[in-house]
VMD Tcl script that draws the C-alpha trace (Angstrom):
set ca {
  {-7.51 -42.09 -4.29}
  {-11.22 -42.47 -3.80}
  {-13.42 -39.71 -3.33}
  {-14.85 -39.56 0.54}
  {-18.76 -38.64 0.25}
  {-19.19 -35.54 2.03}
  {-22.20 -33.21 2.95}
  {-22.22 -29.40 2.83}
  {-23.99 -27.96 5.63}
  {-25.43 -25.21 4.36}
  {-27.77 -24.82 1.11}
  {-28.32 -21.05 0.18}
  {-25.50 -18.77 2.19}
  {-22.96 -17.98 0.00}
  {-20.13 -19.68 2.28}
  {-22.38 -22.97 1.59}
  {-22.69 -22.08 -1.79}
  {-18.91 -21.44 -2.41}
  {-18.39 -24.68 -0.88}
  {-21.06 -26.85 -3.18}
  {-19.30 -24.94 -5.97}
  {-15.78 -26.15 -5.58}
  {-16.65 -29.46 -4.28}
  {-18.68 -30.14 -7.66}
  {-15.70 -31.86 -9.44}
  {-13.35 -32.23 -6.19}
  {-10.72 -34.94 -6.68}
  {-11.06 -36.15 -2.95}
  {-14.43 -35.71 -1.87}
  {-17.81 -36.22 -3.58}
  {-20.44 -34.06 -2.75}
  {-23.64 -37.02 -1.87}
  {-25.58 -34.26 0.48}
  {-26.64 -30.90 1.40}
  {-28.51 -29.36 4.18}
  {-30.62 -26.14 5.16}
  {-33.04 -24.43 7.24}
  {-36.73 -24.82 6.92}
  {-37.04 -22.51 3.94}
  {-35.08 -24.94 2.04}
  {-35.67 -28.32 3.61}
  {-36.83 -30.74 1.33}
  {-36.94 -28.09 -1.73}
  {-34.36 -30.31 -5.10}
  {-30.84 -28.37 -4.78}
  {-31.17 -27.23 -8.17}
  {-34.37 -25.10 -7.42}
  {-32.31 -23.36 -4.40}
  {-31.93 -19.52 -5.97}
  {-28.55 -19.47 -6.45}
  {-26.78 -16.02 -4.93}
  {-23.21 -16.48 -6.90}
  {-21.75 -14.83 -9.37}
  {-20.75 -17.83 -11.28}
  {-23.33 -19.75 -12.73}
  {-24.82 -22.28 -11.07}
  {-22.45 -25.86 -11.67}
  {-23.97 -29.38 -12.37}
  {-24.90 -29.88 -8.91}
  {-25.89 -33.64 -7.82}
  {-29.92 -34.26 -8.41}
  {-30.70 -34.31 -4.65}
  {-33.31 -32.44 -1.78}
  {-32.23 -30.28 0.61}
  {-31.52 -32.14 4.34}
  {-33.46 -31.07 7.21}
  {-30.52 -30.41 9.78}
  {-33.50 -30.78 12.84}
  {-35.32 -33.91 11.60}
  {-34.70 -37.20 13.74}
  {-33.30 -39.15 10.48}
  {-30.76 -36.29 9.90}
  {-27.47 -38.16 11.14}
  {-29.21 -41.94 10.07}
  {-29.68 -40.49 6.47}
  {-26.26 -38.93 6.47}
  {-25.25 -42.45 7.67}
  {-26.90 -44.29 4.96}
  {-25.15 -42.65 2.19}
  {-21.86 -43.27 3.68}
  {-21.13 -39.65 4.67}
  {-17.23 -39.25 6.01}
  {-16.99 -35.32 5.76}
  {-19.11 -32.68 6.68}
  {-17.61 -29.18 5.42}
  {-19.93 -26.51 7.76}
  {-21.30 -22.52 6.88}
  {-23.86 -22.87 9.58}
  {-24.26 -19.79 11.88}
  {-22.12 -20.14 15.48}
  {-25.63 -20.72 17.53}
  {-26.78 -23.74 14.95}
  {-22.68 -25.16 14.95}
  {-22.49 -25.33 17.99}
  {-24.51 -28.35 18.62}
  {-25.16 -29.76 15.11}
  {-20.94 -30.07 14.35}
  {-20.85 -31.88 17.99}
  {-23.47 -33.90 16.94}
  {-22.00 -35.13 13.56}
  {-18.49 -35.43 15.05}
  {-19.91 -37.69 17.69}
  {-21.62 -39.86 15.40}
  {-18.08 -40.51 13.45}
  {-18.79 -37.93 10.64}
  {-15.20 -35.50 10.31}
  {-16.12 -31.91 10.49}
  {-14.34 -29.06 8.94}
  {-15.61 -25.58 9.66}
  {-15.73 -21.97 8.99}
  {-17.76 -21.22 11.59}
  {-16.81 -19.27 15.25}
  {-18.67 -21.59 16.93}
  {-15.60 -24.39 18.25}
  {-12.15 -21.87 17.12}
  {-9.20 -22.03 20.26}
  {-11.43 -24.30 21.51}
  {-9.13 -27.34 23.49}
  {-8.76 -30.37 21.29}
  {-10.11 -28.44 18.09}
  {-7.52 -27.11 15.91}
  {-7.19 -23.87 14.55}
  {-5.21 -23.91 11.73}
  {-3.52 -21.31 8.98}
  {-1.44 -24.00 6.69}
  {0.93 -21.59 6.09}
  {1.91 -20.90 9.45}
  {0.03 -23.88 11.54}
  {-0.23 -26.79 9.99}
  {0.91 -29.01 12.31}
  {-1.77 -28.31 14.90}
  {-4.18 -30.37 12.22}
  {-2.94 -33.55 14.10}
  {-4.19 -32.48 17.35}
  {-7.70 -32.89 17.15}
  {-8.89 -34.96 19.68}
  {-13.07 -34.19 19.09}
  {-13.38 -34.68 15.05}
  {-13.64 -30.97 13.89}
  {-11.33 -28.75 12.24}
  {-11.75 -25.26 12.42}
  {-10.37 -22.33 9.95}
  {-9.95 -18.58 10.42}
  {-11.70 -15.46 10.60}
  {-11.52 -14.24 7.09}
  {-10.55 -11.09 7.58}
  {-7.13 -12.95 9.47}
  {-5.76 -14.75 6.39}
  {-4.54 -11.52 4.76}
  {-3.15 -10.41 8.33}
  {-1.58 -13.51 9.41}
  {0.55 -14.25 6.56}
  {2.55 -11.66 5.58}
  {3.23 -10.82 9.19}
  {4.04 -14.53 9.10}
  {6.64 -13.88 6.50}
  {7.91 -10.78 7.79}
  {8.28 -12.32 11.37}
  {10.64 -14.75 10.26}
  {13.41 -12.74 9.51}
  {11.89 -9.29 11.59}
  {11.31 -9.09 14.81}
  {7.80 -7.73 15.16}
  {6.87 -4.96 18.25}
  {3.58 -3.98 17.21}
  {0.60 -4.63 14.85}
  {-2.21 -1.85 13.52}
  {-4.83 -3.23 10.96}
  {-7.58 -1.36 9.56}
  {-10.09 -3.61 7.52}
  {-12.52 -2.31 4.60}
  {-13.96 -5.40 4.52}
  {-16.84 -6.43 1.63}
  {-20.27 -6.76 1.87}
  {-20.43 -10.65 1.26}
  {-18.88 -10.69 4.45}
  {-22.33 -10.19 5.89}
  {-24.49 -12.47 3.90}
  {-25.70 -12.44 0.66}
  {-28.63 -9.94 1.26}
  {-26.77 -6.85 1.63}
  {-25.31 -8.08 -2.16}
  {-29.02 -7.98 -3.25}
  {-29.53 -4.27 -1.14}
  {-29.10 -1.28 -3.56}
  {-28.99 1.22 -0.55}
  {-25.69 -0.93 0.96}
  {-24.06 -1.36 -2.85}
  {-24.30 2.52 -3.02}
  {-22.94 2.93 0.65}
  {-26.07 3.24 3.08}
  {-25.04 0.49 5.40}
  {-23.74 -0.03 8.82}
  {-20.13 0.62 8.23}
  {-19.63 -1.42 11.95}
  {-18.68 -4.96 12.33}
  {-19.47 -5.77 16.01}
  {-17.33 -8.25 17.73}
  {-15.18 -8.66 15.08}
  {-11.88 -6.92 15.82}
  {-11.79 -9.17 19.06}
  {-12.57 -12.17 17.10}
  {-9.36 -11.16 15.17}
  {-6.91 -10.20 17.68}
  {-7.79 -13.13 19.88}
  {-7.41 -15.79 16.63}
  {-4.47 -13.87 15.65}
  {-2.30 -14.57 18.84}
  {-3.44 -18.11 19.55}
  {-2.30 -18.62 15.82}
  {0.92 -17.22 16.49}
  {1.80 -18.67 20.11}
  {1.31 -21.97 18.47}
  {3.54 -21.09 15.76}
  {6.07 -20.54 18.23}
  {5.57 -23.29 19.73}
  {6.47 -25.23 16.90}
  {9.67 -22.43 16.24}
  {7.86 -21.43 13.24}
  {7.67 -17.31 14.17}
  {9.37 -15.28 16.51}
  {6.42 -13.29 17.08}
  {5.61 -10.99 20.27}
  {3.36 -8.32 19.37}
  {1.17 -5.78 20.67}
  {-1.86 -5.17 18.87}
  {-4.10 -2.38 17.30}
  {-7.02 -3.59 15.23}
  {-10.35 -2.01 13.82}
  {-12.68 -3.19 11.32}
  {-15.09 -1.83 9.03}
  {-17.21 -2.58 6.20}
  {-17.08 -0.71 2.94}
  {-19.70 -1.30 -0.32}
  {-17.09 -3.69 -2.10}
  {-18.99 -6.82 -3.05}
  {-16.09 -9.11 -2.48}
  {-13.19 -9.08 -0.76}
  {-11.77 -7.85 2.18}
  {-8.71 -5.23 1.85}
  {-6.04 -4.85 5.05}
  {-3.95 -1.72 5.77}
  {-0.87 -3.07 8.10}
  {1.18 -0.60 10.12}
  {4.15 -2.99 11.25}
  {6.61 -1.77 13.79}
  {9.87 -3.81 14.11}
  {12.46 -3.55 16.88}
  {15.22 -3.48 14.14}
  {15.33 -0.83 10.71}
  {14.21 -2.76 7.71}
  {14.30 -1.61 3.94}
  {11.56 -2.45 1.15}
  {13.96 -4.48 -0.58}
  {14.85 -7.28 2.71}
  {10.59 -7.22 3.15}
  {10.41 -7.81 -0.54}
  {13.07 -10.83 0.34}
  {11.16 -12.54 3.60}
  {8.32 -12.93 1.09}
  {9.94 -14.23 -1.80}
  {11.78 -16.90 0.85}
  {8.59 -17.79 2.40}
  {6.77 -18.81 -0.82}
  {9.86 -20.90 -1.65}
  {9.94 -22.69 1.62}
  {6.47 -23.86 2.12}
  {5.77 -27.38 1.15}
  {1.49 -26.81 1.16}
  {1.01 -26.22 -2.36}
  {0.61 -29.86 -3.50}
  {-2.75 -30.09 -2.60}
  {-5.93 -28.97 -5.28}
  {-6.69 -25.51 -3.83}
  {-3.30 -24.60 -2.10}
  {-2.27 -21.45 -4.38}
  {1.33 -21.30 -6.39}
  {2.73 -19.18 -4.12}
  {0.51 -17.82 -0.99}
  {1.57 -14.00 -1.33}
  {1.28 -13.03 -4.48}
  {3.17 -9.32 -4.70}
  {2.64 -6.44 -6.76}
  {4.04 -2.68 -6.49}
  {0.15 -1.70 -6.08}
  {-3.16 -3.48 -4.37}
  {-6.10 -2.94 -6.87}
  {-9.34 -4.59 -5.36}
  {-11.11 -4.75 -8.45}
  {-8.71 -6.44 -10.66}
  {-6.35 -8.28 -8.19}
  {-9.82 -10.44 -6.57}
  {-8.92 -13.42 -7.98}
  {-5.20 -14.57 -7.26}
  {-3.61 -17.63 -7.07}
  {-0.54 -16.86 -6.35}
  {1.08 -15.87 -9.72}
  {-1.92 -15.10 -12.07}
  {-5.00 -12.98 -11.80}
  {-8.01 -14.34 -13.07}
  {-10.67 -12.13 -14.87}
  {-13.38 -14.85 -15.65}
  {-12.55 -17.20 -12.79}
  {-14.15 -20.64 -12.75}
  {-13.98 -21.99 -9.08}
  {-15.51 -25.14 -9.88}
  {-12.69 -26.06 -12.30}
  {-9.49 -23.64 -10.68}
  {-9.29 -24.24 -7.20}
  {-6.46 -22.44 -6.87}
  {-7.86 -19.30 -7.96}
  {-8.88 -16.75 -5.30}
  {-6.97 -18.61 -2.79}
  {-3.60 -16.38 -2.39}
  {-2.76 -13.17 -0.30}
  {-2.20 -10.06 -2.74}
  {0.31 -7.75 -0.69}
  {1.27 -4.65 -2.09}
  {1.89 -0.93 -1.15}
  {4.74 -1.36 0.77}
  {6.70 1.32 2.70}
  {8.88 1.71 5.16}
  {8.90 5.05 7.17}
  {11.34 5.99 9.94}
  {13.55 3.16 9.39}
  {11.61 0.56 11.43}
  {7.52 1.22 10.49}
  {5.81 -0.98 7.46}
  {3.09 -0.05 5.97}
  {1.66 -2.31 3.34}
  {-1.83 -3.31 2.19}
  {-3.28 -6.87 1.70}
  {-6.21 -8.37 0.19}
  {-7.72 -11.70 -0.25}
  {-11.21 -13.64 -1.47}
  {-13.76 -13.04 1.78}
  {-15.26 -16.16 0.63}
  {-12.55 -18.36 -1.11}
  {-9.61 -18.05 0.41}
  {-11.36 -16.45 3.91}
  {-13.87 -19.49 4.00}
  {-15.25 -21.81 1.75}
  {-11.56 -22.25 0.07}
  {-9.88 -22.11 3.24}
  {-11.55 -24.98 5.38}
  {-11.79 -27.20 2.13}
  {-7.54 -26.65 1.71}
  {-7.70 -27.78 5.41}
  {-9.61 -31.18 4.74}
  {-7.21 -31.74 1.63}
  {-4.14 -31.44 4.46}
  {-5.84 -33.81 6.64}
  {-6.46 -36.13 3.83}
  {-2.65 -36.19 2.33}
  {-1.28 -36.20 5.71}
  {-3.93 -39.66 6.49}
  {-5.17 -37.75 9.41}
  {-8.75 -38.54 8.34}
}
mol new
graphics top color blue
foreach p $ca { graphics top sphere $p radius 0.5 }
foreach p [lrange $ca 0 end-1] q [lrange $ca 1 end] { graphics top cylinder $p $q radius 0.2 }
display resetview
């Protein structure tokens, strides 16, 4: 298979740096471009400060793309672009991922800007995946991140249990917010806004247009009221769920511990490069520190994203309790910015590619 040129939109974030860093040595797409604002415009990629953990990978020897200059889609057009992967903010998406999908360039994007939107799929590939061959407008959009470690264990669950009623409370990571507050001393020791405005909406709304499309396609017997809050914590990376489930039948520990185990044996998306071994990865107890990096059946200490694609990319569920005969509790936790974005939409565009939808 030849690799498609694609472009990153999105030069210093750390969603567009996630996503330059796994797409270094991709086996399907070659990263040929890059764009950013005006403070990076123009600047070589390799003098961008780099805001990851991980050192910075052999990137290509190229400037940063001006997203607003007049050349910006003939440029992309002269190197033979075919993918655009997107981390631009919802305000900028929403008229420069138009623009490239109008012009023939494939978008695939983690931002808010075009998700339940008609014609656009929203897609979890564990629950979803067939929506990916409904897109009528030439972008693909993925989650919220703070979703992915709701969405599919109550996606296992539902398909044996029949779900009443959902509570989530989030402690969700700084990185969530941007690199800056990563770099802010005050928010590492706990001075920050602990609010996330918007985003418990954002959740509940993706959460049931996920799962009435699952249904649709007899996936999930899901029909569930909701109860969701958010809030940030001084983690650095990722994003921790505590799940009260109530189910309209009693359950044990040991049949939740069996819808799991069935539902990484019967999914058939872990064939592509960053699909994890198994996408819930259990253990007795959730620890955020040493349980970050997952994929599936290992936990990596010294990851390497640009090399292990697979790494960071599964659900850790653990904690699990059953009270009363028919409440769960459990807690879940997954990599804000592997698995909850850059990860995430590139998975998607490796679907699209092995299922010649692209």
């Amino acid at each position: 298979m030849s690799r498609r040129p694609c472009i990153v939109l999105g030069a210093s974030g750390l969603v567009g740096q996630r996503l330059q860093q796994r797409l270094i040595d991709h086996p399907f797409f070659e990263l040929k471009a890059v764009s950013g604002s005006k403070q990076t415009a123009g600047k070589p990629l390799k003098e961008v400060d780099w805001r990851l953990e991980q050192e910075r990978p052999t990137l290509p020897d190229i400037e940063v793309l001006d997203l607003d200059s007049d050349e910006f889609i003939s440029t992309l057009k002269s190197l033979e672009i075919e993918v655009a992967f997107s981390a631009l903010p919802d305000e900028i998406a929403l008229y420069i991922e138009a623009k490239l999908a109008n012009s023939g360039i494939i978008v695939f994007s983690n931002s808010s800007a075009y998700r339940r939107k008609e014609g656009i799929p929203l897609v979890i590939p564990e629950i979803n995946k067939e929506q990916l061959a409904n897109s009528r407008k030439g972008i693909f959009c993925a989650t919220n991140c703070t979703l992915l470690p709701v969405a599919i264990p109550l996606s296992a669950i539902c398909q044996t249990f029949r779900v009443s009623h959902v509570q989530m409370r989030s402690r969700q990571a700084l990185s969530g917010a941007g690199w800056r507050l990563l770099y802010d001393q005050e928010a590492l020791n706990g001075n920050h806004d602990k609010t996330i405005p918007g985003e418990a909406e954002k959740i509940t709304a993706e959460l049931l247009h996920i799962f009435a499309q699952a249904q649709d396609n007899n996936t999930s017997s899901a029909t569930f009221s909701t109860d969701i809050q958010c809030q940030r914590v001084s983690r650095k990376d990722g994003h921790l769920v505590l799940i009260e489930l109530t189910t309209e039948k009693s359950i044990t520990v040991e049949e939740i511990h069996k819808s799991i185990i069935n539902f990484n044996q019967n999914l058939t998306v872990n064939s592509t490069p960053s699909s994890p071994l198994k996408p819930i990865h259990l253990v007795d107890e959730v620890d955020t520190e040493a349980h970050l990096w997952s994929d599936g059946e290992n936990f990596s200490s010294q990851p390497n994203p640009s090399e292990n694609l697979k790494t960071g990319m599964a659900i850790v569920v653990g904690n699990i309790e059953v009270h009363g005969g028919n409440t769960l509790h459990f807690s879940a936790y997954s990599h804000n910015t592997i698995r909850g974005a850059a990860g995430g939409v590139i998975l998607l565009a490796e679907l699209a590619v092995m299922k010649s939808l692209i």
